[in-house]
C-alpha positions in Angstrom: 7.0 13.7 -7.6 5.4 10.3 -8.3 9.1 8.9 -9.7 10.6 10.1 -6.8 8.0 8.0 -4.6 8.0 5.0 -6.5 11.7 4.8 -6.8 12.3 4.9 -3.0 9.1 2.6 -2.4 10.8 0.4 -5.1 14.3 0.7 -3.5 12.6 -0.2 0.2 11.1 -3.3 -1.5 14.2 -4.2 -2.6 16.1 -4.0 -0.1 13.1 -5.8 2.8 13.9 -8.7 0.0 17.5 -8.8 0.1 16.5 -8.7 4.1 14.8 -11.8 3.8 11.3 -10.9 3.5 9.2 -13.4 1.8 8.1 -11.9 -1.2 4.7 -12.9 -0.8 4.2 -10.4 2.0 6.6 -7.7 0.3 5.5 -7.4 -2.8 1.8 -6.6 -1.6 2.2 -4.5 1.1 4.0 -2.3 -1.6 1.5 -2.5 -3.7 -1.3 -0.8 -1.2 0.2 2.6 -2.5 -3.1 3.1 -3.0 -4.2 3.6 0.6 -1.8 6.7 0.6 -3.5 8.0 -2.4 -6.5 7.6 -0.8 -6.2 9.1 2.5 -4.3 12.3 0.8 -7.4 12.7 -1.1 -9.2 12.3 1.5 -7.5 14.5 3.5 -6.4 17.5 0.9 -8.8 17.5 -1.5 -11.8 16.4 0.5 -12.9 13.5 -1.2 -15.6 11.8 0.2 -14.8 8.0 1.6 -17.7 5.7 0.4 -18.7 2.5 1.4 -17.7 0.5 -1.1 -14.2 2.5 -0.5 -13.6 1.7 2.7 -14.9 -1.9 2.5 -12.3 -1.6 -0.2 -9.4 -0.9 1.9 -10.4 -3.1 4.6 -10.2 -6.2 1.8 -6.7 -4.5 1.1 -5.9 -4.8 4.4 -7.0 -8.5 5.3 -5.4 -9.7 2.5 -1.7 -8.3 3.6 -2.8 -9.6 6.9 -3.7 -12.7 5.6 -0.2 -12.7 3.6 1.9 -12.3 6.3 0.9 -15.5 8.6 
């Protein structure tokens, strides 16, 4: 299952590149794979979401915002 994700995520990043996405902003936004981890544990498997978590994601997530201006 994890191939088959990061093969199409892969295959998606490509193809934003070929698109003309800058890969400064494509590259990390792929990256925050993460985040989906995280939530599904969340979510499934009720793992608790710290502090230092979500002030975790939140960094994650300024910095792709940051990226893309």
């Amino acid at each position: 299952m994890t191939g088959c994700l990061k093969a199409i995520s892969f295959s998606l990043m490509l193809f934003a590149l070929r698109r003309g996405g800058s890969v400064s902003v494509v590259v990390p936004i792929v990256q925050l794979s993460f985040l989906v981890t995280m939530i599904w544990a969340t979510l499934f498997l009720r793992e608790m979401l710290t502090r230092s978590k979500l002030i975790g994601i939140l960094f994650a997530i300024a910095a792709i915002l940051s990226f893309s201006f």
